[in-house]
C-alpha positions as CSV (number, residue, x, y, z in Angstrom):
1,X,97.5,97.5,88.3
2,X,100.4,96.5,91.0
3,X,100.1,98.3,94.1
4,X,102.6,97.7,97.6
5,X,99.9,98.6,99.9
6,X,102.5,98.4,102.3
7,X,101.9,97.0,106.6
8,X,99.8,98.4,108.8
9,X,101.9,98.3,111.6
10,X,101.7,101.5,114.0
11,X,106.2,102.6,113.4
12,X,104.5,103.8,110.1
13,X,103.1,107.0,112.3
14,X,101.5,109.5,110.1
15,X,101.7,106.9,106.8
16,X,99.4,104.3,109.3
17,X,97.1,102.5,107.0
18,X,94.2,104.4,109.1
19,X,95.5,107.9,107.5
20,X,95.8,105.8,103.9
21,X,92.9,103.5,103.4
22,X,90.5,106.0,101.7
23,X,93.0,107.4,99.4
24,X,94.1,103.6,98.4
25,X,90.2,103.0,97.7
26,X,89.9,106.2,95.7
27,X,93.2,105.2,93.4
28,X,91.1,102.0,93.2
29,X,88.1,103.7,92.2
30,X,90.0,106.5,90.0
31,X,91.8,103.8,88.1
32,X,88.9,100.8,87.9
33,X,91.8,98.0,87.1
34,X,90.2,94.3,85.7
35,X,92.9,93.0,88.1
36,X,94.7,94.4,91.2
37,X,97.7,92.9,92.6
38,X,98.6,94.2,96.4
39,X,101.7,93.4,98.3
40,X,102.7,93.4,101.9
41,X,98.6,93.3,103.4
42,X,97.7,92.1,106.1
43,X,94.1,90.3,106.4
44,X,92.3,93.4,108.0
45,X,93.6,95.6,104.7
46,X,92.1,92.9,102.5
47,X,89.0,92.8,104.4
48,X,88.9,96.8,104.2
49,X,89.6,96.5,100.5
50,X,87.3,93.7,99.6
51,X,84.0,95.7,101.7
52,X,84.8,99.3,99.6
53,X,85.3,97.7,96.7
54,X,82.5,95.0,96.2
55,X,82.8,94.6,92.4
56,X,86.3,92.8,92.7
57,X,86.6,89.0,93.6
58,X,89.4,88.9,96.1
59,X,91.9,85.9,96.4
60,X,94.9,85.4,98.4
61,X,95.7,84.2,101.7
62,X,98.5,85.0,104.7
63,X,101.9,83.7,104.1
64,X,102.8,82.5,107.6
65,X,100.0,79.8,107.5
66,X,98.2,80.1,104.0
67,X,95.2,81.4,105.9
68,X,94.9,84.6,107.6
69,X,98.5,85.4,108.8
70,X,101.0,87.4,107.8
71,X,101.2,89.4,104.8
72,X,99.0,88.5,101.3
73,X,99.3,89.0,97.6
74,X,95.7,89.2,97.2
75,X,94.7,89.6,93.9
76,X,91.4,91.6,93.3
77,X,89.5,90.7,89.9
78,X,86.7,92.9,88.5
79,X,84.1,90.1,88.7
80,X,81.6,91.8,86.3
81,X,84.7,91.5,84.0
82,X,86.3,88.2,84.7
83,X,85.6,84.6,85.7
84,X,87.8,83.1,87.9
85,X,88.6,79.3,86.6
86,X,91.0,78.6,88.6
87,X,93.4,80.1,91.2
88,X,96.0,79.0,94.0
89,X,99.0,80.5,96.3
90,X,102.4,78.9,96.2
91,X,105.6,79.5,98.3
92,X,108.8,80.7,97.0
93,X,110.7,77.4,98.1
94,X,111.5,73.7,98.0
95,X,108.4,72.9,98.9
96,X,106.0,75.5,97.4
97,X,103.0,73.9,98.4
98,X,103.3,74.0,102.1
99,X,102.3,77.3,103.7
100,X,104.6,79.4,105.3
101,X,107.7,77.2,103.6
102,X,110.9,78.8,103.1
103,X,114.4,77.4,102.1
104,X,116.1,80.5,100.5
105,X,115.0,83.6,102.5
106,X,116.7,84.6,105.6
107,X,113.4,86.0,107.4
108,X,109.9,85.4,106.0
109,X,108.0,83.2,104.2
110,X,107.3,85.1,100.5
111,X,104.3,84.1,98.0
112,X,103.1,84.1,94.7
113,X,99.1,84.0,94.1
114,X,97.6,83.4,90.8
115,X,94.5,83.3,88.6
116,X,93.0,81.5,85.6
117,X,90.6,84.3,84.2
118,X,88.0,83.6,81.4
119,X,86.7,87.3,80.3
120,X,83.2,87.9,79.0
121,X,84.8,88.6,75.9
122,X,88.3,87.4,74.0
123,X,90.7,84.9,75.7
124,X,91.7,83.8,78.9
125,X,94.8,84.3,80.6
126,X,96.9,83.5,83.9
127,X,98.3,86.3,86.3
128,X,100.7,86.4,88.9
129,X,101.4,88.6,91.7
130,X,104.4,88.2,93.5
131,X,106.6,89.7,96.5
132,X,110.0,88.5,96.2
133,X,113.1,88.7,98.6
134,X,114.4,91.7,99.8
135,X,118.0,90.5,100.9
136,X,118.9,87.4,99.8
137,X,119.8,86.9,95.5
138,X,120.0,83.3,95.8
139,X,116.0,83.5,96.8
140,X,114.9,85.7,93.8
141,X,116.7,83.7,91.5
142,X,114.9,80.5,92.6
143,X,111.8,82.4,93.1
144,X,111.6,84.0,89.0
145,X,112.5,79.6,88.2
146,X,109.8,78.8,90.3
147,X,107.6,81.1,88.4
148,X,108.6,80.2,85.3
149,X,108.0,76.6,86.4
150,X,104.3,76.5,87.3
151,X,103.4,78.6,84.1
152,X,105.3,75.6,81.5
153,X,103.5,73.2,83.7
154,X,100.1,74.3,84.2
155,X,99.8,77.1,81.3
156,X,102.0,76.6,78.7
157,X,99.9,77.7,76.1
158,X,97.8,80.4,77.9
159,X,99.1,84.1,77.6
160,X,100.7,85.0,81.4
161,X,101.2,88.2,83.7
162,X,103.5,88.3,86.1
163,X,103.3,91.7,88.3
164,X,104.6,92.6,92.0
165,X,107.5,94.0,93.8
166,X,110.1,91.8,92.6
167,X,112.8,93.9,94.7
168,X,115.0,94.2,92.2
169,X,116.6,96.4,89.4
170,X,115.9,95.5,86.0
171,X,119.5,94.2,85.4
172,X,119.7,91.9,88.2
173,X,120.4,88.2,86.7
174,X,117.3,87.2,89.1
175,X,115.1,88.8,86.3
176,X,116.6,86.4,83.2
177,X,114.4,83.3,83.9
178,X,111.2,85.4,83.0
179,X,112.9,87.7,80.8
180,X,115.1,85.8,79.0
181,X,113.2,82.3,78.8
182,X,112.3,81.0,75.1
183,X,109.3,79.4,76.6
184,X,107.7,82.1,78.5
185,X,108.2,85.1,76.1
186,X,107.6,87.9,78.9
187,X,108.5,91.6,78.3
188,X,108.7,94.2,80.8
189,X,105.4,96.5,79.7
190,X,106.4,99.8,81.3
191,X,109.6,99.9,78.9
192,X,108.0,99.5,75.3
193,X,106.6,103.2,75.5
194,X,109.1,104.6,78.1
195,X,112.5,103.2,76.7
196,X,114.6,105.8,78.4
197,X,113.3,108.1,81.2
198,X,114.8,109.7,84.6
199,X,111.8,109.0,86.5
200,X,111.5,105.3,87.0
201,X,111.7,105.0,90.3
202,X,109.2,102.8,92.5
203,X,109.7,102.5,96.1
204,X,109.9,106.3,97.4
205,X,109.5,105.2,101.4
206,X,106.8,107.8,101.5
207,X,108.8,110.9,100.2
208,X,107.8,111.2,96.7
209,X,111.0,110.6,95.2
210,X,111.0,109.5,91.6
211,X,114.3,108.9,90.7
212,X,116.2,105.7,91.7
213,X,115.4,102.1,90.4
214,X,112.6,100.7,88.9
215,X,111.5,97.2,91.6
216,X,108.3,96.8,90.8
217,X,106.4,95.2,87.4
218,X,104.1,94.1,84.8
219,X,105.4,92.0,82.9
220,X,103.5,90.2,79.8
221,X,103.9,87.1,77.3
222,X,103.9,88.9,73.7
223,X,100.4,87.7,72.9
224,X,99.7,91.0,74.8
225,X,100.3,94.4,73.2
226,X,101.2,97.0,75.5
227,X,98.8,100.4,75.1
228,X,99.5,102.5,77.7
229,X,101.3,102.3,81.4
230,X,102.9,104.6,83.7
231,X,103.7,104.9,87.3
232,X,100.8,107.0,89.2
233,X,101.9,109.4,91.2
234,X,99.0,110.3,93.0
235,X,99.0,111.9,96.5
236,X,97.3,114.3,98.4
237,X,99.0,117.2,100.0
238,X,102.0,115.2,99.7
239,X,100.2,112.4,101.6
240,X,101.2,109.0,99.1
241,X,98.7,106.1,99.7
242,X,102.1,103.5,99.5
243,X,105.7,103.6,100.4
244,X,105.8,102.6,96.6
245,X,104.5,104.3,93.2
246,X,102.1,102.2,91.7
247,X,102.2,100.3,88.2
248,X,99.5,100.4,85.8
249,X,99.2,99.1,82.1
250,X,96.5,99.2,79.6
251,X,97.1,96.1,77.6
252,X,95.6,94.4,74.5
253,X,95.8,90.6,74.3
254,X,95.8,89.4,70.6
255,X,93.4,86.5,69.7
């Protein structure tokens, strides 16, 4: 599952994260994921997340100093599920190693976390969760390189996800180093069982809409069969627990 839990700051009035934290938690709950990949937290929502649910393994750290500050892309792994073998963040620029780096964005620092996961049963894989660029093309371009990058040179044979708000529509030429790439073999899950469809929309600012553009993924090397995915609409009394839908996917990966 790939969820924007969006900032807690106070401008978001009645969408605060104090009105949304239980009904993000009950999605949680509702949906039991193996793996959860957040955007735009801050360390307190982790923290919040990690006490309600203690079955997942969190990892992630801030952005702005690759510690607590600014926002994470925490990744939450069912840990009755999955091992953790390995698992890191990088920054989206020339130097991706240094915390709160950035060459190509005009603002903020922006992240990618990832995970080696061995599972109890079948075969291991690597995930990513990502938050790229809102503004700047130049910056997701490099970013989906980067990406692509780190998976030839630390997993080239191990099946990948790649999930997040990528903030952008799926025929942005920023997409074609994941997409297109003989190496990495990535499809865009949500399409294989939804090849044409009106509501495809992600980020809704809190109104419910579910038209517009699709800016948020799953994506999956082929080695993984796509079973079931869909964008939750959950709310209550109109109340959304994000500013975006969330993604979720079923998946098979083939031995």
């Amino acid at each position: 599952m790939s969820f924007n839990i969006r900032n807690m700051h106070s401008r978001d009035g009645a969408n605060g994260w104090e009105h949304r934290r239980e009904a993000v938690c009950d999605l949680v709950r509702r949906y039991q994921p193996d793996i959860l990949g957040t955007q735009e937290a801050y360390f307190p929502q982790v923290e919040d997340l990690r006490q309600a649910l203690p079955e997942y393994a969190v990892l992630g750290v801030g952005r702005d100093d690759g510690q607590r500050k600014g926002e994470h892309c925490a990744l939450f792994v069912h840990s009755k599920r999955w091992q953790i073998g390995a698992s890191g963040t990088f920054w989206f620029s020339e130097t991706p190693d240094v915390p709160g780096s950035r060459h190509w964005t005009r603002e903020h620092p922006r992240i990618c976390t990832w995970a080696y996961l061995i599972g109890k049963t079948g075969s291991p894989f690597v995930v990513y969760n990502v938050h790229m660029d809102h503004e700047a093309q130049v910056a997701r371009e490099k970013s989906s390189v980067l990406i692509g990058e780190h998976i030839q040179r630390r997993y080239p044979e191990t099946p990948a996800l790649v999930m997040g708000d990528f903030n952008m529509e799926e025929d942005n030429p920023a997409m074609q180093p994941l997409l297109k790439a003989e190496a990495l073999r990535l499809y865009d899950t949500f399409r294989p069982l939804h090849p044409m469809t009106p509501r495809q929309g992600t980020f809704h600012g809190f109104m419910g809409e579910q038209g517009g553009e699709k800016i948020d993924y799953i994506l999956a090397s082929e080695a993984f069969r796509t079973l079931e995915t869909n964008i939750l609409y959950d709310n209550t009394e109109g109340r959304y627990p994000s500013d975006h839908f969330p993604l979720v996917a079923r998946l098979s990966l083939e031995d």
